[in-house]
DSSP file (Angstrom, degrees, kcal/mol; ACC not computed):
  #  RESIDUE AA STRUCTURE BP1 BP2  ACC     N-H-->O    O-->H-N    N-H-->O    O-->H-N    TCO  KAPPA ALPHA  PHI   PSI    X-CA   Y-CA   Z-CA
    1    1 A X              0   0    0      0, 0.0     2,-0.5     0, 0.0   119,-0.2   0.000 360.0 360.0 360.0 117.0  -26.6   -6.2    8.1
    2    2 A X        -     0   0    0    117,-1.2   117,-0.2     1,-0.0     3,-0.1  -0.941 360.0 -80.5-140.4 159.9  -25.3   -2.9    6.5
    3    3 A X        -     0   0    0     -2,-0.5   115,-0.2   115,-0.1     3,-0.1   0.164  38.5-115.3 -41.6 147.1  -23.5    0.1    7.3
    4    4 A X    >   -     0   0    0    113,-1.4     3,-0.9     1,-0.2     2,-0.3  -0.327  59.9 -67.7 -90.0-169.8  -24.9    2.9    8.9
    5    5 A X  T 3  S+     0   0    0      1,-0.2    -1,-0.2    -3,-0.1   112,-0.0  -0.305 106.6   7.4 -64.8 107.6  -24.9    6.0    6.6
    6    6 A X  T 3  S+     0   0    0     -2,-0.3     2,-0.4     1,-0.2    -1,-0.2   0.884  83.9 139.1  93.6  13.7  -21.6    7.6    5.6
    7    7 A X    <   +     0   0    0     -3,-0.9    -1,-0.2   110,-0.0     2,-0.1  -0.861  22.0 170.3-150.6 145.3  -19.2    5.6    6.7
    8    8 A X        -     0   0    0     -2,-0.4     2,-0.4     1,-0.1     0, 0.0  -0.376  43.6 -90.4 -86.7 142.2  -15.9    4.4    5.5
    9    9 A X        -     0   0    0      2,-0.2   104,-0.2    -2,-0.1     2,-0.2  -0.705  32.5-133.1 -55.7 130.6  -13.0    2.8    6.3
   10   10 A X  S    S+     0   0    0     -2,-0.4     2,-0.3   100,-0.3   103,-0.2   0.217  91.5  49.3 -92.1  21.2  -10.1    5.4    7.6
   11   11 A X        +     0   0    0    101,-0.5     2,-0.3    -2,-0.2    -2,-0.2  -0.948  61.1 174.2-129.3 165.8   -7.6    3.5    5.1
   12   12 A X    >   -     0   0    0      1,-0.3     3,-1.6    -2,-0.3   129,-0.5  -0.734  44.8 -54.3-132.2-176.1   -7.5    2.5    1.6
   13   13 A X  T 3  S+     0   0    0     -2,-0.3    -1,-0.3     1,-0.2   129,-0.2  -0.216 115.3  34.3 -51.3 152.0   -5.0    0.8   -0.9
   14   14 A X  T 3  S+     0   0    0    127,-2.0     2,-0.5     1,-0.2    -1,-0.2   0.695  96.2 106.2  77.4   4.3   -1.9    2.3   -1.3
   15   15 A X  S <  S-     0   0    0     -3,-1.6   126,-1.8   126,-0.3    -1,-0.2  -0.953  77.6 -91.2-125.2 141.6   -1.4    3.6    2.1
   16   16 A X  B     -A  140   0A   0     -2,-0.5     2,-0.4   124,-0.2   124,-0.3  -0.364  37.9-128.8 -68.3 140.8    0.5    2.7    4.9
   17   17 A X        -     0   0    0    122,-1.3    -1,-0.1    -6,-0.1    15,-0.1  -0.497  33.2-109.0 -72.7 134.0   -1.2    0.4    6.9
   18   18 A X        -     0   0    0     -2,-0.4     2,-0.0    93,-0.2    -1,-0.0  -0.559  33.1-119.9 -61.8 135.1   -1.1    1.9   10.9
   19   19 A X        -     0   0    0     13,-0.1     2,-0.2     1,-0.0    12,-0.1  -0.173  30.4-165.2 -58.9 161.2    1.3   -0.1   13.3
   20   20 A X        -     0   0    0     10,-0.1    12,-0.7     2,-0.1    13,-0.2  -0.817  15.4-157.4-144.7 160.7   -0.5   -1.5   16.1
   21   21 A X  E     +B   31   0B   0     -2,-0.2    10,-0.3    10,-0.2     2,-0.1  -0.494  36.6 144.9-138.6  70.4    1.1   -3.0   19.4
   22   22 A X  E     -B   30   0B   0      8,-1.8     8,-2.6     7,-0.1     2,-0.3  -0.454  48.0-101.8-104.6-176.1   -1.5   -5.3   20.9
   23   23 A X  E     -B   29   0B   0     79,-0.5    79,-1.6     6,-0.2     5,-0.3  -0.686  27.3-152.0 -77.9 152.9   -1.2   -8.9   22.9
   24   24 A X  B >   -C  101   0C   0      4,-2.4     3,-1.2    -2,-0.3    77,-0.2  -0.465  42.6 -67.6-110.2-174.2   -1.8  -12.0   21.3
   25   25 A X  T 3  S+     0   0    0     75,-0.7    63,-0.2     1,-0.3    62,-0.1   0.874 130.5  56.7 -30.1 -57.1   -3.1  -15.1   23.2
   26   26 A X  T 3  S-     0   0    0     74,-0.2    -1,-0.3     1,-0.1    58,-0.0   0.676 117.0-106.9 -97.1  -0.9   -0.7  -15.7   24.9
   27   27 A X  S <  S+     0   0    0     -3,-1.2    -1,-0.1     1,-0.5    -2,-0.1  -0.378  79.0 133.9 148.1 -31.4   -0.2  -12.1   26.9
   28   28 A X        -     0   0    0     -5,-0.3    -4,-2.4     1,-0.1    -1,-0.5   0.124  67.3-110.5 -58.9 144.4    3.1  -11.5   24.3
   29   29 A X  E     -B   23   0B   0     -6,-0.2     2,-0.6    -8,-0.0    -6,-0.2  -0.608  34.3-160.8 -81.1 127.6    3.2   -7.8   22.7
   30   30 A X  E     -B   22   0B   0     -8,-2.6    -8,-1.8    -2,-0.3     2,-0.1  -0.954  10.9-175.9-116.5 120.2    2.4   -8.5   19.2
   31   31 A X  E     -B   21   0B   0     -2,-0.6   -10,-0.2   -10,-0.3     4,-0.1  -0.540  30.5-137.1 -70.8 170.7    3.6   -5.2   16.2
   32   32 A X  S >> S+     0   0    0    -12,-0.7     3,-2.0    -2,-0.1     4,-1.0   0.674 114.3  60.3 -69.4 -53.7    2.9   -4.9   12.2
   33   33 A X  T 34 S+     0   0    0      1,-0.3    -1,-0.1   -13,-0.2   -12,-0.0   0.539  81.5  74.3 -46.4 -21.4    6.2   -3.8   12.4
   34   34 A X  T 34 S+     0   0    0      1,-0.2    -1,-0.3    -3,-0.0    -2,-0.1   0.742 112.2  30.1  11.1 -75.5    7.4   -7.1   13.8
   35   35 A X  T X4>S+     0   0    0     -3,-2.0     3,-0.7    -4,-0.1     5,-0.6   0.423  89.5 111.5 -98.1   5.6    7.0   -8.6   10.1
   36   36 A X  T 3<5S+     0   0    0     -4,-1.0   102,-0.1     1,-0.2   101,-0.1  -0.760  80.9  20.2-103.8 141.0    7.6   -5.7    7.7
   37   37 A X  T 3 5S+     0   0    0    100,-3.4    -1,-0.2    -2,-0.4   101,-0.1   0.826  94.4 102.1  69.2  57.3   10.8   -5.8    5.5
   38   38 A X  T < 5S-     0   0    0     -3,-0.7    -2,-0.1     2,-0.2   100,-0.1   0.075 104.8 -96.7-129.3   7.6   11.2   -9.9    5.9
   39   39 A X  T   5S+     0   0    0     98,-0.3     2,-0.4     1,-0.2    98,-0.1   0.516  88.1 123.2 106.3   2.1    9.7  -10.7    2.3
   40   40 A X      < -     0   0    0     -5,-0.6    -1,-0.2    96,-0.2    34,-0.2  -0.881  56.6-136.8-137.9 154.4    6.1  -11.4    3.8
   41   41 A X  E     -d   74   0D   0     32,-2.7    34,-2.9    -2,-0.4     2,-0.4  -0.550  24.7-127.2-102.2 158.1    2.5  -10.1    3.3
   42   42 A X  E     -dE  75 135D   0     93,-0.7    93,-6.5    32,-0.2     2,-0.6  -0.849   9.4-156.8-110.9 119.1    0.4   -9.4    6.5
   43   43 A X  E     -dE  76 134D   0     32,-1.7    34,-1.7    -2,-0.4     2,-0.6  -0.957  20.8-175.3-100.9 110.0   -3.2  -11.2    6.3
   44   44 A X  E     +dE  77 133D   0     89,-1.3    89,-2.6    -2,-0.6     2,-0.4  -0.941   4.8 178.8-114.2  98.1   -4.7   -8.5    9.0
   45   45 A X  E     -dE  78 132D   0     32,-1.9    34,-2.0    -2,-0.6     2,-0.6  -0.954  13.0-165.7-101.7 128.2   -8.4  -10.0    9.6
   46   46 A X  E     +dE  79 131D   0     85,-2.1    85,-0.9    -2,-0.4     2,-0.6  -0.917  18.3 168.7-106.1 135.3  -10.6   -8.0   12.0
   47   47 A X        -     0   0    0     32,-2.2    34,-0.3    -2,-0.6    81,-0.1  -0.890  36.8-110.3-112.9 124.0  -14.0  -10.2   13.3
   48   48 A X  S    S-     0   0    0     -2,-0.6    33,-0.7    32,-0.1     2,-0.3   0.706  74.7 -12.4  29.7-105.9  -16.5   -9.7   16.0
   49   49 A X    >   -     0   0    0     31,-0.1     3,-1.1     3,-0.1     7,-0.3  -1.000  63.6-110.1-148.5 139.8  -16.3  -12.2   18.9
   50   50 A X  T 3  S+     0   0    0     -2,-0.3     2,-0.6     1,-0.2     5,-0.1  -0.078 100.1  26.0 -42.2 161.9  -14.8  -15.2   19.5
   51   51 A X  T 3  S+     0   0    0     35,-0.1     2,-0.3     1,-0.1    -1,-0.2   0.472  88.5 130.5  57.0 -20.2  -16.6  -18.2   19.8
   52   52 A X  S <> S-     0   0    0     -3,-1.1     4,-2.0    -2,-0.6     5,-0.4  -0.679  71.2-108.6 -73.9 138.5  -19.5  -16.8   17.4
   53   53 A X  H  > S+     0   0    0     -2,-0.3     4,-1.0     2,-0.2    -1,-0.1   0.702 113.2  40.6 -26.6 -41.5  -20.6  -19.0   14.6
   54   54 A X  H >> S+     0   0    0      2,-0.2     3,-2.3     3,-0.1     4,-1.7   0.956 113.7  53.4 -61.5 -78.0  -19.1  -16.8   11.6
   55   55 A X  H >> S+     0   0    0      1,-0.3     3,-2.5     2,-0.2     4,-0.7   0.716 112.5  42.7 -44.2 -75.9  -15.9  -16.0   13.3
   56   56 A X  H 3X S+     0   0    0     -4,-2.0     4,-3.8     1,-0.4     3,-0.4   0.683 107.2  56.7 -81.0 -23.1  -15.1  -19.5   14.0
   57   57 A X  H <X S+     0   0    0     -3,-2.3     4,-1.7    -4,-1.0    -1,-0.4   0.835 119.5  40.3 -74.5 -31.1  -16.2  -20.8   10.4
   58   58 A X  H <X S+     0   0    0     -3,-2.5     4,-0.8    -4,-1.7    -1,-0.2   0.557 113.9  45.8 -88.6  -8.9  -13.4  -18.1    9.3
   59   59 A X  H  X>S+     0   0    0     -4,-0.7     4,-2.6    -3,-0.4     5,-0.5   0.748 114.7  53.1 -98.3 -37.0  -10.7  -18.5   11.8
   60   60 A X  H >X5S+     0   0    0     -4,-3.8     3,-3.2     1,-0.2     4,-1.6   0.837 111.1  48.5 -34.6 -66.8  -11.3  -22.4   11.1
   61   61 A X  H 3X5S+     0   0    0     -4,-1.7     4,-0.6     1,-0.4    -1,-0.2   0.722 113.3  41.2 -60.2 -27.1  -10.8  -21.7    7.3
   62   62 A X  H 3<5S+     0   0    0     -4,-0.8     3,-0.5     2,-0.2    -1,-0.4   0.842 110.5  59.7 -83.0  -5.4   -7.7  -19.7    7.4
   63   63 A X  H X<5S+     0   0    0     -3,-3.2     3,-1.6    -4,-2.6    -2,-0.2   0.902 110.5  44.9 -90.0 -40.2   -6.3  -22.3   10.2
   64   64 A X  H 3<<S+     0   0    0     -4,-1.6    -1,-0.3    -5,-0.5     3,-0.3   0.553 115.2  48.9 -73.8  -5.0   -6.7  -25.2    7.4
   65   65 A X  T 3X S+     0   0    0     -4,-0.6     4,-1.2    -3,-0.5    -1,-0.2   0.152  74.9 108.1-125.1  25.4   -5.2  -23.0    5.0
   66   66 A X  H <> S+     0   0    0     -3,-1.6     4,-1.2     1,-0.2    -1,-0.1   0.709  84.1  47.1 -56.5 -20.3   -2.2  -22.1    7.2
   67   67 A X  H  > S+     0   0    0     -3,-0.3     4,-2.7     2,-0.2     5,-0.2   0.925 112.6  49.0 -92.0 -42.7    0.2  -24.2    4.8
   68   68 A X  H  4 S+     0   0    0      1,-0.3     4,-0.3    -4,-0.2    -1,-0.2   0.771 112.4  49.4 -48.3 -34.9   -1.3  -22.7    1.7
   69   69 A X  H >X>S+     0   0    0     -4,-1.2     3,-0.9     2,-0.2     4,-0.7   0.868 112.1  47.0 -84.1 -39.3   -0.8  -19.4    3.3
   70   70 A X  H ><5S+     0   0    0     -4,-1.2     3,-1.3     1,-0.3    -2,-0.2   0.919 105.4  55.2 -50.5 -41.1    2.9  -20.1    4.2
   71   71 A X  T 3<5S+     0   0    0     -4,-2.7    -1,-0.3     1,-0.3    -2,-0.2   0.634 101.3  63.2 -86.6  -4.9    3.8  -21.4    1.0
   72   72 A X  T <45S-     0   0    0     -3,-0.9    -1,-0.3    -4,-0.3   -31,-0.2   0.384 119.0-109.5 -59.8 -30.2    2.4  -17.7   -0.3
   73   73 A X  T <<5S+     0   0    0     -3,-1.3   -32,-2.7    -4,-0.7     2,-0.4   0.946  83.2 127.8  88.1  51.6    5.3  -15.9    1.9
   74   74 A X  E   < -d   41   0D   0     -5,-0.7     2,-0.4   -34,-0.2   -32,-0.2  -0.925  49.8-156.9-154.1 151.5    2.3  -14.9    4.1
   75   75 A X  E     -d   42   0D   0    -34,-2.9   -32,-1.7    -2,-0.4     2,-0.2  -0.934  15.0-131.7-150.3 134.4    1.1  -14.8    7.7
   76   76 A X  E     +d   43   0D   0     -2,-0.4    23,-0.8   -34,-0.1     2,-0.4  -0.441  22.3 173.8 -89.3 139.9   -2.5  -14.7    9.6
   77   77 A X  E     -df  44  99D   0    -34,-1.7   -32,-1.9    -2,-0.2     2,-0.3  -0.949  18.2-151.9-133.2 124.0   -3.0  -12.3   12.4
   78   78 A X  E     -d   45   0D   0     21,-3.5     2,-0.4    -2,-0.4   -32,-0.2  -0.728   9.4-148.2 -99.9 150.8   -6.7  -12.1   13.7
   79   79 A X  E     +d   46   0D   0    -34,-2.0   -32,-2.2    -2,-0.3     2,-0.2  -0.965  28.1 143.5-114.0 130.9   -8.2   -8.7   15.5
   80   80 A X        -     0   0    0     -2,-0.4    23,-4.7    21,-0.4    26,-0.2  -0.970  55.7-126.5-147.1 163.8  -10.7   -8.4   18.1
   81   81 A X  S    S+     0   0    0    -33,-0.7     2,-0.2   -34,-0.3    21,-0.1   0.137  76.5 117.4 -99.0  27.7  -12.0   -6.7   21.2
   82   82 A X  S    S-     0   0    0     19,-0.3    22,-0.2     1,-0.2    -2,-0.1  -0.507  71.7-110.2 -85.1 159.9  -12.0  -10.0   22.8
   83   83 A X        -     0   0    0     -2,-0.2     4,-0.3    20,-0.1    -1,-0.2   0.175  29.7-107.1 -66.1 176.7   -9.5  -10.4   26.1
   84   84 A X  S  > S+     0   0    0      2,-0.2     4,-2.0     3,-0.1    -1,-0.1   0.783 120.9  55.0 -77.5 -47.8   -6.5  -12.5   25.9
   85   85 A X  H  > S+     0   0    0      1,-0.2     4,-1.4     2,-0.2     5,-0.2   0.952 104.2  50.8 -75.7 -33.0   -7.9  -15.1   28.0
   86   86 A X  H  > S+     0   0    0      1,-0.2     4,-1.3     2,-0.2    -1,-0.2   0.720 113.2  54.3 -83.0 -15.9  -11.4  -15.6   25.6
   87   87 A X  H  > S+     0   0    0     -4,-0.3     4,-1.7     2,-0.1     5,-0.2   0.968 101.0  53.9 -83.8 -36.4   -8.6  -15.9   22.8
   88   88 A X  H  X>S+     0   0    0     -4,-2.0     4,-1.5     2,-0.3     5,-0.6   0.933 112.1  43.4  -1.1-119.3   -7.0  -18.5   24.8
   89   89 A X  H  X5S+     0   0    0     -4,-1.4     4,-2.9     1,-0.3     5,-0.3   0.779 117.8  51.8  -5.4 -57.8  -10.5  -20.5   24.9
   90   90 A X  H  X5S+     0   0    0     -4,-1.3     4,-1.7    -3,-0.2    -2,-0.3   0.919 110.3  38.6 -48.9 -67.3  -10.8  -19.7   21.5
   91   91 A X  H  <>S+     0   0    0     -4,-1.7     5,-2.1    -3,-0.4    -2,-0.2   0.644 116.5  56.9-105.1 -33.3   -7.7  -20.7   20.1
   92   92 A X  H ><5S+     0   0    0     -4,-1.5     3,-0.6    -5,-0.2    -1,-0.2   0.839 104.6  51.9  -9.6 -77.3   -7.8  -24.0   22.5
   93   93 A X  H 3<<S+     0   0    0     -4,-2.9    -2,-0.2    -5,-0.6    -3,-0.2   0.938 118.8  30.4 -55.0 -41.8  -11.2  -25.2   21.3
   94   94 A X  T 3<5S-     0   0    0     -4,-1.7    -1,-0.2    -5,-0.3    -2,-0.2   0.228 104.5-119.9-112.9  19.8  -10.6  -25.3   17.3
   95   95 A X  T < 5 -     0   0    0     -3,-0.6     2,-0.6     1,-0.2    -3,-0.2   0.901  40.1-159.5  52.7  76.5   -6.9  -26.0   18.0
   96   96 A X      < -     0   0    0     -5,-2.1    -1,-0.2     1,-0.2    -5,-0.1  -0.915   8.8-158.7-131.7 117.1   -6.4  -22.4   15.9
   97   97 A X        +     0   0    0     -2,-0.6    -1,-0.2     2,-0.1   -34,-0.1   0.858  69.2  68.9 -73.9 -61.6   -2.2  -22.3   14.4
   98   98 A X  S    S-     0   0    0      1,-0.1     2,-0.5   -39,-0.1   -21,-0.1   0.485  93.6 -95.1-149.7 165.1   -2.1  -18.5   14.0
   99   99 A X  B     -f   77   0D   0    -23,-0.8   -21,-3.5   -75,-0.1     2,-0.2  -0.894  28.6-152.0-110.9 132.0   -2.1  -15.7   16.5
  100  100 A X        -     0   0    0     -2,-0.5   -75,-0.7   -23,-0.2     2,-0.4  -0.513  21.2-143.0 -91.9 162.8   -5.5  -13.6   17.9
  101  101 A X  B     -C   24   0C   0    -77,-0.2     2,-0.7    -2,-0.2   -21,-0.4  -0.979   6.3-129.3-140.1 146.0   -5.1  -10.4   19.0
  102  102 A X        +     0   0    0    -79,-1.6     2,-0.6    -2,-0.4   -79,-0.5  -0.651  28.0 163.0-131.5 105.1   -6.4   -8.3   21.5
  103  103 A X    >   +     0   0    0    -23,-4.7     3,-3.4    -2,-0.7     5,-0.3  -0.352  16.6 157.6-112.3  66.7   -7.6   -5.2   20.7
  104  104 A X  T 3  S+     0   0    0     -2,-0.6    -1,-0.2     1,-0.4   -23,-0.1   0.540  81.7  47.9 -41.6 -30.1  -10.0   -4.3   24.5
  105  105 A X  T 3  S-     0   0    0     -3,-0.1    -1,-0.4     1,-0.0    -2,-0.1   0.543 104.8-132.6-118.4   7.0   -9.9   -0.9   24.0
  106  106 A X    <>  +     0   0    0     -3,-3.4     4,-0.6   -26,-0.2     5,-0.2   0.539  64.1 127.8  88.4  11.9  -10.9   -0.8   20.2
  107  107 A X  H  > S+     0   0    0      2,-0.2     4,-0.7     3,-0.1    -1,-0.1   0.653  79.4  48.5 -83.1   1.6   -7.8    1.9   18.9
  108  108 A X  H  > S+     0   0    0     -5,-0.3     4,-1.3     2,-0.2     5,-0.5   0.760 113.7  46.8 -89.8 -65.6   -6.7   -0.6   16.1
  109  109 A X  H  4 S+     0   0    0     -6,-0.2     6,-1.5     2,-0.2     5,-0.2   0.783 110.5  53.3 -62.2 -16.3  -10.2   -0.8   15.2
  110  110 A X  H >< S+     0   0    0     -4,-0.6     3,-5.2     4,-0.2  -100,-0.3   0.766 111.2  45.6 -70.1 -90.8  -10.4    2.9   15.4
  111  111 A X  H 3< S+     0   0    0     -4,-0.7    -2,-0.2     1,-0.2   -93,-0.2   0.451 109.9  49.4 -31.1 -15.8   -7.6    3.3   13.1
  112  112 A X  T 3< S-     0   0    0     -4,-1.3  -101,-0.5   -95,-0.1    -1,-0.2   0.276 102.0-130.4 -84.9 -18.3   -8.5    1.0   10.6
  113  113 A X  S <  S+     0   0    0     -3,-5.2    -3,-0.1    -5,-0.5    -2,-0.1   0.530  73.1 126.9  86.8  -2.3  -11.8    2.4   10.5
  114  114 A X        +     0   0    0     -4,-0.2    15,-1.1    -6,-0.2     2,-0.4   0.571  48.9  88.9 -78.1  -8.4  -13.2   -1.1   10.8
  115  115 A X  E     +H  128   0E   0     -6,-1.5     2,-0.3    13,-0.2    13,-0.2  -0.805  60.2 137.8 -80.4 145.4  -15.8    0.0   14.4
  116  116 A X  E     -H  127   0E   0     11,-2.0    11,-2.7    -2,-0.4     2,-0.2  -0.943  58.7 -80.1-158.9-173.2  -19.1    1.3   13.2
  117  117 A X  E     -H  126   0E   0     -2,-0.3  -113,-1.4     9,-0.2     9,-0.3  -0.642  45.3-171.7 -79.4 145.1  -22.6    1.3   13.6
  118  118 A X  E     -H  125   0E   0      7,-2.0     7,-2.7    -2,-0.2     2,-0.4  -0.832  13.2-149.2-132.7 156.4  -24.5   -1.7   12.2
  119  119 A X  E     +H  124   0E   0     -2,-0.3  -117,-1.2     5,-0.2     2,-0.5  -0.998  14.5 178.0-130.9 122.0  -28.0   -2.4   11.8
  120  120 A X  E >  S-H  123   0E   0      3,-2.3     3,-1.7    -2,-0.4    -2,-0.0  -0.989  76.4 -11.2-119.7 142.8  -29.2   -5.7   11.9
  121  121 A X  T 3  S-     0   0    0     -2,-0.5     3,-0.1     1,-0.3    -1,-0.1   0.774 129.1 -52.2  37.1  47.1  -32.8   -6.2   11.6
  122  122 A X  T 3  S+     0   0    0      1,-0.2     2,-0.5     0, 0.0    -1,-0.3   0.496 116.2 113.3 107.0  20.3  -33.8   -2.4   11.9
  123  123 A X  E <   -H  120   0E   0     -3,-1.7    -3,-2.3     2,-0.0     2,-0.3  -0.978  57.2-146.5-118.0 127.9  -31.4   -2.2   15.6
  124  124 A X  E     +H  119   0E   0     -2,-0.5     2,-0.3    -5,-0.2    -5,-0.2  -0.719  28.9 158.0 -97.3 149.5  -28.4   -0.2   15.5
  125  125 A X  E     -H  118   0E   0     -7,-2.7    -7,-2.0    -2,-0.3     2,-0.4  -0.916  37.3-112.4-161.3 133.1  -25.6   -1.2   17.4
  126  126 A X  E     +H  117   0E   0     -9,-0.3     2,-0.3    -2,-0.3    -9,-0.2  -0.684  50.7 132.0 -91.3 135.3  -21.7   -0.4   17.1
  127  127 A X  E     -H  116   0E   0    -11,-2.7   -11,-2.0    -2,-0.4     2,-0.2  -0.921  58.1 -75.0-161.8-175.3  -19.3   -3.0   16.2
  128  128 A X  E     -H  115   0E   0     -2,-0.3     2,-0.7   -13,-0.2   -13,-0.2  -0.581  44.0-144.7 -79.0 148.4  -16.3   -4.4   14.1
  129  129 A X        -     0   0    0    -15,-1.1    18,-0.1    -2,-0.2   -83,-0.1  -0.972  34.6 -90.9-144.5 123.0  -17.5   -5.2   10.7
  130  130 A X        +     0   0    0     -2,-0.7    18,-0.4    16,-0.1     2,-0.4   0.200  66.6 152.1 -26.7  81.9  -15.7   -8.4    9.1
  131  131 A X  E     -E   46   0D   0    -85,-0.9   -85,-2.1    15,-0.2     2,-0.4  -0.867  30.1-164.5-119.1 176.5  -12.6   -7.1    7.1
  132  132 A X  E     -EG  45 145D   0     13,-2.2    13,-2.9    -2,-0.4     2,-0.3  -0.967  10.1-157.0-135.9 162.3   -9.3   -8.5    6.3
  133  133 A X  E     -EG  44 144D   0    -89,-2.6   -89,-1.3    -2,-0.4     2,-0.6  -0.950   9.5-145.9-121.7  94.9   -6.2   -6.2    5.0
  134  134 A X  E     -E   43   0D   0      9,-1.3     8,-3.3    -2,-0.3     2,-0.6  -0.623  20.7-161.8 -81.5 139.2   -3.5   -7.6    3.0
  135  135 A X  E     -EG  42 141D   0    -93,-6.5   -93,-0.7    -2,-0.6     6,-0.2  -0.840  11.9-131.5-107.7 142.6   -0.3   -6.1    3.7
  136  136 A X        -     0   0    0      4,-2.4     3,-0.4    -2,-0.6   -96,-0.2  -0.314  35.9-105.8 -57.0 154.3    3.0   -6.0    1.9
  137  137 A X  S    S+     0   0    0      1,-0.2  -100,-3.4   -98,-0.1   -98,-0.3   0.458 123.3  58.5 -77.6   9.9    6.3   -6.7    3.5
  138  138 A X  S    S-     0   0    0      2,-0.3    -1,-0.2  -102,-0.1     3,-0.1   0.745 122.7-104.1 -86.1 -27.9    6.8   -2.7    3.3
  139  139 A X  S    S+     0   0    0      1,-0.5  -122,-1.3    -3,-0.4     2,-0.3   0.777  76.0 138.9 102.0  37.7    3.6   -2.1    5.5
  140  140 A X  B     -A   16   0A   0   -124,-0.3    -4,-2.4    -6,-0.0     2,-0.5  -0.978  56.1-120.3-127.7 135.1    1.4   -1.0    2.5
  141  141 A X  E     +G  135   0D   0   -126,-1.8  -127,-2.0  -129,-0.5  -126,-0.3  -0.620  33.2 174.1 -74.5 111.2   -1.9   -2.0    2.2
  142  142 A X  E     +     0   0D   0     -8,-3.3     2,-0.2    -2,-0.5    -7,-0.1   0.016  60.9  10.3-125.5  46.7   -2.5   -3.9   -0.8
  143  143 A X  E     -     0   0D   0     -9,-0.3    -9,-1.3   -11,-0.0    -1,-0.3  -0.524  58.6-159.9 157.0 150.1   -6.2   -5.4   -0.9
  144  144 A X  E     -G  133   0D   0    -11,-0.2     2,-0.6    -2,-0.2   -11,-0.3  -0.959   2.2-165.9-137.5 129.2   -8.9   -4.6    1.3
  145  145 A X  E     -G  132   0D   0    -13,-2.9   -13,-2.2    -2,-0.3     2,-0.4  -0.986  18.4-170.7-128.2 140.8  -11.9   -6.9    1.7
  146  146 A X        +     0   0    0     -2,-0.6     3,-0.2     1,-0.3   -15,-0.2  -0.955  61.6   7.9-127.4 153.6  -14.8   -5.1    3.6
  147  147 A X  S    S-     0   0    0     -2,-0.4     2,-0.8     1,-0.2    -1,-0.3   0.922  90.6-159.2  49.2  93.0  -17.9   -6.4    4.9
  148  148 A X        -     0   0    0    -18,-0.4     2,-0.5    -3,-0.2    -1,-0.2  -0.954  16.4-138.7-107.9 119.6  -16.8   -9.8    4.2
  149  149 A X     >  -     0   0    0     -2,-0.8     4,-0.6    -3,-0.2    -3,-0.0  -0.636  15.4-137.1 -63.8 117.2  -18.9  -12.5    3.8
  150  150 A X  T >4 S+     0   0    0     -2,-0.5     3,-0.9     2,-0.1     2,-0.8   0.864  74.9  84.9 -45.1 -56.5  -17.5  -15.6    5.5
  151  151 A X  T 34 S-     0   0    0      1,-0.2    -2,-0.1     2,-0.1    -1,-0.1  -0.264 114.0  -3.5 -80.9 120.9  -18.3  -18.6    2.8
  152  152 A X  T 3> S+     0   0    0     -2,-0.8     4,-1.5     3,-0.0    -1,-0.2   0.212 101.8 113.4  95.7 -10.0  -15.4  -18.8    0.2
  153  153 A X  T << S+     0   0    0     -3,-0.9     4,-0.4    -4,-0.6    -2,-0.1   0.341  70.7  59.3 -42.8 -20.2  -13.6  -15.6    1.7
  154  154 A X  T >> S+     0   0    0     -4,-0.3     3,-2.1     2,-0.2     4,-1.0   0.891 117.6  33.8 -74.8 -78.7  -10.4  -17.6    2.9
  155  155 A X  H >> S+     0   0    0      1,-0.3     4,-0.9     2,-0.2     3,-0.8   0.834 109.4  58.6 -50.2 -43.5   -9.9  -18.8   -1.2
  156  156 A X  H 3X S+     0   0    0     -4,-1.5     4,-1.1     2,-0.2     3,-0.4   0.817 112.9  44.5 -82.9 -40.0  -11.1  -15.6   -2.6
  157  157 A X  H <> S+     0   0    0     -3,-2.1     4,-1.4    -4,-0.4    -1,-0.2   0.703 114.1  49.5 -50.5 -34.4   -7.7  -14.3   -0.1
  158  158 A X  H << S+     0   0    0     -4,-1.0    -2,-0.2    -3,-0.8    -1,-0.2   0.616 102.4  58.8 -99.0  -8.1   -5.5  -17.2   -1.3
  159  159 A X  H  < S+     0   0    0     -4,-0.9    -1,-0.2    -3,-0.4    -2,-0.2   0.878 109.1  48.3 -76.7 -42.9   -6.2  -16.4   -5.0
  160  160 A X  H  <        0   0    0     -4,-1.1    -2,-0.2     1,-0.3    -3,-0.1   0.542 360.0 360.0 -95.1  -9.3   -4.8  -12.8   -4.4
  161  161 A X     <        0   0    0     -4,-1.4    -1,-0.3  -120,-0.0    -3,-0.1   0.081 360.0 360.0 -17.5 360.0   -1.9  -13.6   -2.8
């Protein structure tokens, strides 16, 4: 799958990451701002869809590596355009520690620059393409992994912490 021609993510390093205000599983209004200035970096992963093979092989791995992550000063938040209730389901089935997020109307995913067009097997189609954003406990973005490829992507996170 790769990008269609010309397009970028609408932040980089070194920039404040944009606040967001979305619901989380459980209906609750979820900010960045919410964790910025308490000492802890923001693991901001956006995926797909629930319930697809990739996504779940990555929200498993960061959900086994919730203690690893803790002991790091550090906390997972997943992004999606999936509902509240299909993270529910989601979060249900793989018994998933961490909070999903639900972003329906796609302006987080605008602002991060993470919607675009993707091509898989010569069909273009718009969608999220797999990033994570670590954040600082200022709200500055300080690693970006784009177009992420799922196996070893969890570790390859916990190294750079």
């Amino acid at each position: 799958m790769e990008l269609g021609y010309g397009q970028e993510l609408k932040v980089k390093v070194g920039d404040k990451a944009p606040n967001f205000k979305l619901k989380n599983q459980d209906g609750e209004v979820v900010e960045l701002k919410d964790f910025l200035g308490k000492g802890k970096q923001v693991i901001l992963y956006f995926y797909p869809k629930d319930m697809t093979p990739g996504c779940t092989t990555e929200a498993c791995e960061f959900n086994t590596s919730l203690d690893e992550v803790k002991k790091r000063k550090a906390v997972v938040l997943g992004v999606s355009k999936d509902s509240v209730e299909k993270h529910q389901k989601f979060i249900a089935k793989y018994n998933l520690a961490f909070q999903l997020l639900a972003d329906e109307e796609g302006e987080v995913c605008n602002n991060y620059g993470v919607w675009q067009e993707k091509r898989l097997y010569g069909k273009k189609s718009m969608g999220i393409v797999r990033t994570t954003f670590i954040i600082d406990g200022e709200g500055v973005i300080s690693h970006i992994y784009n177009k992420v490829k799922v196996a070893g992507h969890v570790a390859e996170v916990l190294r750079r912490l």
